[in-house]
C-alpha atoms as an extended CHARMM CRD file, in Angstrom:
* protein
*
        93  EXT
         1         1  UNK       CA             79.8420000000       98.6720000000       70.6330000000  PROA      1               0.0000000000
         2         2  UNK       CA             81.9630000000       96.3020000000       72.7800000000  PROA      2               0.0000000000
         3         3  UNK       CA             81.9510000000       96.5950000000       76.5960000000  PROA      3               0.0000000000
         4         4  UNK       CA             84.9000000000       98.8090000000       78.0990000000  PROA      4               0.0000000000
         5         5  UNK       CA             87.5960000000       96.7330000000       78.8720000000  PROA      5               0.0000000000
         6         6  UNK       CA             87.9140000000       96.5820000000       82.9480000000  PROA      6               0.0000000000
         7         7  UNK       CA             91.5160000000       96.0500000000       84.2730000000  PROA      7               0.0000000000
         8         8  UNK       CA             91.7700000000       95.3940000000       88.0440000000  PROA      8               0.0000000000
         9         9  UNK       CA             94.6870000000       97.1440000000       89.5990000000  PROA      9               0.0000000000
        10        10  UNK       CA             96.5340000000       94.9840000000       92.0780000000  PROA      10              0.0000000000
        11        11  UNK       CA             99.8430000000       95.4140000000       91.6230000000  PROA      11              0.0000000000
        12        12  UNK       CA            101.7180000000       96.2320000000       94.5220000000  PROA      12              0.0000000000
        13        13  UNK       CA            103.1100000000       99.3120000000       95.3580000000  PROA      13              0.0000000000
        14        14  UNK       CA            104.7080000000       98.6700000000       98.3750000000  PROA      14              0.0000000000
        15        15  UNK       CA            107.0100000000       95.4580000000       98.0160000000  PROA      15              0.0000000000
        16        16  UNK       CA            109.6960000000       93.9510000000      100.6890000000  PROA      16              0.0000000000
        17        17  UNK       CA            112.9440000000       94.1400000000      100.1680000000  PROA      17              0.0000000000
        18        18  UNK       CA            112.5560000000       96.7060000000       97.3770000000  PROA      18              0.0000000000
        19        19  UNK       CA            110.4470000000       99.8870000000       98.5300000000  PROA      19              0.0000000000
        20        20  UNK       CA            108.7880000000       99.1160000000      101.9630000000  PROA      20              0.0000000000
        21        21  UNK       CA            111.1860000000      100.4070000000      104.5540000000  PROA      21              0.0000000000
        22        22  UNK       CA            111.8890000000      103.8460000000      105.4670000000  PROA      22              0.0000000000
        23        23  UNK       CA            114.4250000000      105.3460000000      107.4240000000  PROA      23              0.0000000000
        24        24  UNK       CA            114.2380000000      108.4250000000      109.8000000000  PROA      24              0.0000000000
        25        25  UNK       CA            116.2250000000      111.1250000000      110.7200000000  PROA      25              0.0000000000
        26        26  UNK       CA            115.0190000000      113.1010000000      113.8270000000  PROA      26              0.0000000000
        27        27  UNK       CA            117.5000000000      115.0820000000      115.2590000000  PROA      27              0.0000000000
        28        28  UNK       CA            120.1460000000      112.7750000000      116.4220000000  PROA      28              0.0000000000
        29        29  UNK       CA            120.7180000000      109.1320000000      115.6660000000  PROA      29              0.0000000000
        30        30  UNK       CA            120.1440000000      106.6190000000      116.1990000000  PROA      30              0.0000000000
        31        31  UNK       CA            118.2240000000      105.8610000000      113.0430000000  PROA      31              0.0000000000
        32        32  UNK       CA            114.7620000000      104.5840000000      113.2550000000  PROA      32              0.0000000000
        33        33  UNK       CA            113.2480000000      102.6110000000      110.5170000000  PROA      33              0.0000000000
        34        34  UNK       CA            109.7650000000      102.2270000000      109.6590000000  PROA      34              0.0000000000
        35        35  UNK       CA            108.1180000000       99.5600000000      107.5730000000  PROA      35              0.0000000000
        36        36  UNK       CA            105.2920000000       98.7370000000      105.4030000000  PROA      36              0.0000000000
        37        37  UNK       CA            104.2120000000       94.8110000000      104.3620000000  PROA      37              0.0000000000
        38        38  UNK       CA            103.9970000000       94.4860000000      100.8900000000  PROA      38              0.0000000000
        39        39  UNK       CA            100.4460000000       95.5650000000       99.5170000000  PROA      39              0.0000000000
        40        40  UNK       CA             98.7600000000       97.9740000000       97.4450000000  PROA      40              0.0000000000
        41        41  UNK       CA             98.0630000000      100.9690000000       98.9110000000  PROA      41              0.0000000000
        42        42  UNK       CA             96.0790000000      104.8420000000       98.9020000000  PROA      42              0.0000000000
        43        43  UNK       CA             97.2900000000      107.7150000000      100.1740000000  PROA      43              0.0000000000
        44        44  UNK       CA             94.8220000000      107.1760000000      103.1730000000  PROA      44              0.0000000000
        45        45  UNK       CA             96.0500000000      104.0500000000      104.0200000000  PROA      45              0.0000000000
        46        46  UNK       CA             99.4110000000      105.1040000000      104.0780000000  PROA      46              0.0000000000
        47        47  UNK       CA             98.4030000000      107.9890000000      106.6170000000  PROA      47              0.0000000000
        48        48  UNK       CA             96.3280000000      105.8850000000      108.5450000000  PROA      48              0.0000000000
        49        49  UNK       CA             98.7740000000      103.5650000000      109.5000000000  PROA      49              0.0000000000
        50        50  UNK       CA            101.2040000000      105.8570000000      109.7210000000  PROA      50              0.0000000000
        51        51  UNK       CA            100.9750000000      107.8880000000      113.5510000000  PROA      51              0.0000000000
        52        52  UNK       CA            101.3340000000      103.9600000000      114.9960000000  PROA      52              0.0000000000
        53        53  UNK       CA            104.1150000000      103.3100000000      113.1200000000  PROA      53              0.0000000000
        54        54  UNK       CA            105.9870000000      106.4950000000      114.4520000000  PROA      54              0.0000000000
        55        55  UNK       CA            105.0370000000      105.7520000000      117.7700000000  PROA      55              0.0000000000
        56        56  UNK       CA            106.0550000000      101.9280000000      117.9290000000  PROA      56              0.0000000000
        57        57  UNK       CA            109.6130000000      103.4180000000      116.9320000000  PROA      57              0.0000000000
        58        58  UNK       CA            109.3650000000      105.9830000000      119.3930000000  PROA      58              0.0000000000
        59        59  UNK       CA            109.1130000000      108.8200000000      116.6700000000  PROA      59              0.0000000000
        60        60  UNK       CA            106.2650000000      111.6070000000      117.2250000000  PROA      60              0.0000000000
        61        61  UNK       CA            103.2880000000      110.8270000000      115.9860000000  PROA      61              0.0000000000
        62        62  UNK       CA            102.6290000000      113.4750000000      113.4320000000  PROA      62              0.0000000000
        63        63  UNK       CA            106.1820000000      114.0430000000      112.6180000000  PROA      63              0.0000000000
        64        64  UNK       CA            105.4490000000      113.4670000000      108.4930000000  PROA      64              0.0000000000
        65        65  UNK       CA            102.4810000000      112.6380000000      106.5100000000  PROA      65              0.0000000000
        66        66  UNK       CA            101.5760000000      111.7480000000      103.1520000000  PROA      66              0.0000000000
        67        67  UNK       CA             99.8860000000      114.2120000000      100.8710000000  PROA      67              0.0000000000
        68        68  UNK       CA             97.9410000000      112.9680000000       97.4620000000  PROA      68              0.0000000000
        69        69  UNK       CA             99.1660000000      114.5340000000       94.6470000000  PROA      69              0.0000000000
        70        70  UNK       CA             96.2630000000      114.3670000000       91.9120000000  PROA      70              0.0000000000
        71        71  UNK       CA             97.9860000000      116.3040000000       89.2260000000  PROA      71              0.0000000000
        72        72  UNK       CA            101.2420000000      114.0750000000       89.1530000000  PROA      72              0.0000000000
        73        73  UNK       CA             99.5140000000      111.2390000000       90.6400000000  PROA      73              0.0000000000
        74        74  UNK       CA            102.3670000000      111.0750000000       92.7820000000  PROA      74              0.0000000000
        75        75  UNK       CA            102.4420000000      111.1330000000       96.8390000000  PROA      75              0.0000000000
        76        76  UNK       CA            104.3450000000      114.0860000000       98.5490000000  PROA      76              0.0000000000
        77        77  UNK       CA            105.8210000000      114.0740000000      102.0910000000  PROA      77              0.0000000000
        78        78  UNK       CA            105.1650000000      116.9590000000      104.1120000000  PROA      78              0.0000000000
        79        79  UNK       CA            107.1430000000      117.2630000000      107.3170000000  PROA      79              0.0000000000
        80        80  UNK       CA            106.1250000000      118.4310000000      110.8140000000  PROA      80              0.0000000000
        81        81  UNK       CA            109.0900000000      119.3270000000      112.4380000000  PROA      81              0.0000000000
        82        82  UNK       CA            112.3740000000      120.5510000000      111.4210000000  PROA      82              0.0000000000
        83        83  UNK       CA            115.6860000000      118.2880000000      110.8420000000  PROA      83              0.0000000000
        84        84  UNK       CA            113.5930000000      115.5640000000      109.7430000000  PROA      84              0.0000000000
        85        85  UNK       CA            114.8560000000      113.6770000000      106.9880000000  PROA      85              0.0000000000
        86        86  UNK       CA            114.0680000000      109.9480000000      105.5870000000  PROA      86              0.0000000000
        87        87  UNK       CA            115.0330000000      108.0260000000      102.8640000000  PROA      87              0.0000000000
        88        88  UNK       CA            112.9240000000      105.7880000000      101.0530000000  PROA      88              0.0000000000
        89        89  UNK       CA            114.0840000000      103.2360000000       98.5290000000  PROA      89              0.0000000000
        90        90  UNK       CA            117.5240000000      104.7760000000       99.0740000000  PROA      90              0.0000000000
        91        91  UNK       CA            116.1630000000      108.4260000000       97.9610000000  PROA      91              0.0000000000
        92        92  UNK       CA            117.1170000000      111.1860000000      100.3480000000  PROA      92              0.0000000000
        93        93  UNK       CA            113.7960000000      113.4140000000      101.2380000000  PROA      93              0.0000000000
């Protein structure tokens, strides 16, 4: 029997100028937006980066996070505080 085939997974799912920047509505404008360099990334990087982020655009830290969805394989926002909104790659969440 032949070896399992091994496929390296390095496509990006983060990419500049396409899906990297997301913009935040707390409360009141103005706007803030947040972004992400192109790169691959988990759910845990994602959330680790993410309270410094908030903070260098003067947003609370914990104001959303990113929650692993294994069943979908999908990543879900969960928000902290009410009238937050964002949009990502021109989605409305």
């Amino acid at each position: 029997m032949p070896p399992p085939l091994i496929v390296w997974n390095v496509v990006p799912n983060i990419e500049v100028g396409k899906n990297n920047e997301l913009i935040v509505y707390y409360l009141a404008p103005p706007l803030k937006t947040i972004s992400y360099p192109t790169g691959l990334y988990s759910a845990d990087q994602l959330n680790n980066s993410l309270p410094n982020l908030l903070k260098v655009a003067g947003l609370p830290e914990n104001l959303f996070s990113f929650q692993p969805n294994q069943a979908t394989n999908r990543i879900e926002i969960l928000f902290n505080y009410a009238d937050t909104y964002l949009t990502w790659n021109d989605t409305l969440y």
